[in-house]
N, C-alpha and C positions, 0 to 999 in steps of 0.2 A: 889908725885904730884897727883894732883885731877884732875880730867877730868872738865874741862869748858864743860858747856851745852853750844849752841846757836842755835837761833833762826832766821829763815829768813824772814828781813825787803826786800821787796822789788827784789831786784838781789842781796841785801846784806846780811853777813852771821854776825850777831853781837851779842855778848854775851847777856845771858838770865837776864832779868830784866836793862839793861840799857837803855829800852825804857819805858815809861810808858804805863800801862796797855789801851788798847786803848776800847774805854767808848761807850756804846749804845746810841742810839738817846735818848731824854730823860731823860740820866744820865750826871748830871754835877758831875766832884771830887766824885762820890761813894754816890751822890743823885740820886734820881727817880723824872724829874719834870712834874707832873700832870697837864694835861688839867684840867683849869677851869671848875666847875659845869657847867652843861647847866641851862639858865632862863628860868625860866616855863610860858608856852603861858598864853598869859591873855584867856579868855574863850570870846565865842562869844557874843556880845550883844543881844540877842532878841528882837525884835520891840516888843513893849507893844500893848497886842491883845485889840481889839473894845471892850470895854464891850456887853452883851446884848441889853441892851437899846440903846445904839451906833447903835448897826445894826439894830433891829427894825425902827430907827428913819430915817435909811438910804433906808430903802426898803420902805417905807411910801414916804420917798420923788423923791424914783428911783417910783413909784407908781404914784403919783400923778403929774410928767414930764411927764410918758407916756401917760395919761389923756389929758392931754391939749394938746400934741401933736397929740394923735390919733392913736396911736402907741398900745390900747390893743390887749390882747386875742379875745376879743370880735369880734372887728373891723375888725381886720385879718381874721377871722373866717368867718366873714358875707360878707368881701372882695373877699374872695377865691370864695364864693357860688356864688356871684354875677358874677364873672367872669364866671361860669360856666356855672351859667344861659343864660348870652348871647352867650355863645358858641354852646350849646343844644340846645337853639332858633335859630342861622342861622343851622342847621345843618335839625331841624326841618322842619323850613319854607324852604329848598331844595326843585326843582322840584320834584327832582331821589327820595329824600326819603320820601315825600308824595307819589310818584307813588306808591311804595315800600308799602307804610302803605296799599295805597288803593287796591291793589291788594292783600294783607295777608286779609282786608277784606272781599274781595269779595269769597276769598276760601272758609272762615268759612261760608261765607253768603249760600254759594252752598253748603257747605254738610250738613248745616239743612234742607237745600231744598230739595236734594236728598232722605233726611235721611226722611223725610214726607214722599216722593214720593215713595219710596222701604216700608215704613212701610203701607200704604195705599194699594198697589196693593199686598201684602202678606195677607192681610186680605180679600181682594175680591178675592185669588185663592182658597179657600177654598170654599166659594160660587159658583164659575165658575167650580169647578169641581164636586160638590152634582148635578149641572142643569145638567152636562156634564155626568158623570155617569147614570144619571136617578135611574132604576133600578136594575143596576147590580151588582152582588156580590162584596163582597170584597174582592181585590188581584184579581180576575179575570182580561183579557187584557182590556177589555172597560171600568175598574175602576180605574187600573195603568194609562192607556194614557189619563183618563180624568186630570188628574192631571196635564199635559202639554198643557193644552188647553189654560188659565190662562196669563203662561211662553211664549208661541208661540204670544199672544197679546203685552203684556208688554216689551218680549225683541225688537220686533221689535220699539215700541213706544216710550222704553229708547233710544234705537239707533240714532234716529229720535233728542231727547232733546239735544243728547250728542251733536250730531253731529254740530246741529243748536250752541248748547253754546260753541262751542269751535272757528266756524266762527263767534258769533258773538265778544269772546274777541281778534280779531285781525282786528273790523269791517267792516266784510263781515255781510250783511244780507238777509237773505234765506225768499224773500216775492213770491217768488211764491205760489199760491194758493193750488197746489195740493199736497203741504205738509201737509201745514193747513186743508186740509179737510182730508189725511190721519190721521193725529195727533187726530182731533175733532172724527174720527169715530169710530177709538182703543177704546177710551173713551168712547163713546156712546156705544158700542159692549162690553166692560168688565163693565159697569151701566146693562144694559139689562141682561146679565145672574147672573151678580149679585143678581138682586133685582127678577127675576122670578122665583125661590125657596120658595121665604117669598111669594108670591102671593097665589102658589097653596100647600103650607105648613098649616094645621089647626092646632092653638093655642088654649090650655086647657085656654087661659082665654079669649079667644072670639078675637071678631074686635079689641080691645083696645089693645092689647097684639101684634097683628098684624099687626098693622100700627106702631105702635115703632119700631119694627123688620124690616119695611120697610123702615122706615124716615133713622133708623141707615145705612143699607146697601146703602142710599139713599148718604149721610152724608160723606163713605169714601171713595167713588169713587170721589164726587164734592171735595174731599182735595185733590186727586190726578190732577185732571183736572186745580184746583188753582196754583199747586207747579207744573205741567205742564206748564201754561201759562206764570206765572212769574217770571219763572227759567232764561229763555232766555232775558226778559225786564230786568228785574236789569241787566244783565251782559252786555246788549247794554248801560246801563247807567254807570256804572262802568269803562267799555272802556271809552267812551264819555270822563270822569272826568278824567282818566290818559291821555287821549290823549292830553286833555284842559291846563294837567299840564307840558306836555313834549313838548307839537306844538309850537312854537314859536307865537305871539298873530297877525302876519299876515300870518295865514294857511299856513306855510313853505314854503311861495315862496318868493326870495329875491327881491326887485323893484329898486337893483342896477343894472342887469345888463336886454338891453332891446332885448328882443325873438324876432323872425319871428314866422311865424307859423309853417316851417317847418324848424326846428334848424339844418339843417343838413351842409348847406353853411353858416352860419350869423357868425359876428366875434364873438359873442359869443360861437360856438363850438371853431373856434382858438385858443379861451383863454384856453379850459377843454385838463388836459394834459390826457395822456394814461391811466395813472387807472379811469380814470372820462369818460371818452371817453368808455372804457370799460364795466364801470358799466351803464353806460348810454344806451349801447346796449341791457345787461340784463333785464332794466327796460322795454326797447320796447319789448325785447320779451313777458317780464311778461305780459302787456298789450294784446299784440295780440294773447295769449293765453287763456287773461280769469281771470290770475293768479292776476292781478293787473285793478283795475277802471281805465278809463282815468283821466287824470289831477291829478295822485294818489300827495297826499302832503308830505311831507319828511319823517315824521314819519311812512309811510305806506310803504315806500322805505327802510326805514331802519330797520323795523323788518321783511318784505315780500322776501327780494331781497336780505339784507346784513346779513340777520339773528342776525340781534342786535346785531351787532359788527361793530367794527373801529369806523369810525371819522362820526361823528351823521350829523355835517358840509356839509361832499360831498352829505349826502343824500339830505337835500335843495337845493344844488346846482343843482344836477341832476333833482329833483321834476321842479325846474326851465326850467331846459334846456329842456325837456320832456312836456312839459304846451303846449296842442293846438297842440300835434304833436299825429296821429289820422291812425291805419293801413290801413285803406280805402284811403286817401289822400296819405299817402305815396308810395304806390303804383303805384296810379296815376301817 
């Protein structure tokens, strides 16, 4: 007898080949069935591009829409400027920023005037110390301190310009007389030793040689004495013009609300709260010091008192409340 193979179906044990061979996916009967070829994509259509001429003809008339509309380079260009313009003219025409111009003015204005006046009196200490020397040697002590003879004139006299241009760009003006006649007599006193060297100095080409040498020594003292005088005038006009552009065009007093003469009881103190109240006391004292004119206007309140700063506003207010209020009277 032969051994029977068999193979297990399942939980079943049945002889070898009584089942048929069992067939892969794919295989029918001891075939192989092949998927179908894949269909090859169609390919993309491309839009058909403008010709040249197409797009020339396109931009010619994208060109000549924005034409008629208004819509160029051009337009745009000269649109923007114009806006700009009007921007830079309110900006211009400002109170603050013409103050602003007119004061970088007036600086430049002063140090050509200075710059005259320091060059003019360097030229006459030269002069003021050959008179002041006489005949003393050179480097000896009466030939060194003639040299400050000059300087002990001029710095007091600068002093004197400073002092006056400085009250007058915050218009204070200094008309007391016996400024003015110290000022005029610096002047006359550094002309005289000036020009008294050329007098009794003898020139190899005679008289004619010698009155040029005096008309010139004559010449840089009177440009000192000029850039003396109207050093201070322009800067009173100067103030004037920023004042003119910052003061409101009824001398910064308000005609809404109506004063006593002594605002100390009237409802219009009731109305001014505690910092108005306060600054308002400052203002009196400025007054009865000295530091502040009666009846000062807002603007004089408000660079004197608030040191140009806060609100420009309470300074009018106050100029108001303060108007005909007098330390003598209040007193009383």
């Amino acid at each position: 007898m032969t051994a029977m193979e068999f193979t297990r179906h399942g939980a079943l044990l049945v002889p070898a080949g009584a089942l048929p061979p069992e067939t892969e996916p794919g295989e029918v009967a001891g075939q192989v069935i092949t998927d179908p070829p894949p269909t090859p994509a169609a390919p993309p259509q491309m839009p058909d591009r403008p010709g040249r001429a197409d797009r020339r003809q396109a931009r010619r008339d994208a060109a000549r829409e924005a034409v008629l509309a208004g819509e160029t380079k051009r337009v745009a260009r000269w649109t923007a400027r114009a806006a700009e313009a009007r921007h830079l003219r309110r900006l211009l025409l400002d109170p603050d920023v013409r103050a602003v111009r007119l004061m970088r003015q007036r600086a430049r204005w002063s140090a050509m005037a200075w710059s005259a006046l320091v060059f003019a009196l360097l030229f006459t200490m030269v002069n003021v110390q050959r008179f002041a020397a006489g005949h003393a040697e050179p480097w000896s002590p009466m030939w060194v301190v003639a040299w400050l003879v000059d300087p002990a004139f001029s710095i007091l006299l600068v002093g004197l310009l400073i002092a006056r241009g400085h009250l007058s760009a915050v218009r204070r003006q200094v008309t007391e007389p016996i400024v003015k006649r110290v000022e005029y007599g610096l002047l006359a006193a550094t002309t005289a030793m000036n020009v008294a060297p050329e007098l009794t100095h003898r020139f190899p080409g005679g008289w004619g040689e010698q009155v040029a040498s005096i008309v010139l020594h004559l010449l840089v003292p009177l440009l000192a004495f000029a850039a003396a005088s109207v050093i201070t005038l322009i800067q009173d006009h100067f103030a004037a013009a920023i004042a003119a552009l910052t003061d409101p065009p009824d001398g910064g007093r308000p005609t809404g609300i109506n004063l006593h003469e002594h605002p100390d009881t009237t409802p219009a103190m009731v109305e001014l709260s505690a910092d108005d109240r306060k600054l308002l006391g400052a203002v009196r004292h400025a007054i009865t010091t000295g530091d502040l004119d009666p009846d000062p206007n807002g603007y004089a309140i408000y660079r004197r008192v608030m040191g140009g700063r806060g609100d420009k506003t309470r300074a009018y207010r106050i100029a108001a409340a303060v108007n005909g209020w007098r330390p003598t009277l209040h007193a009383a």
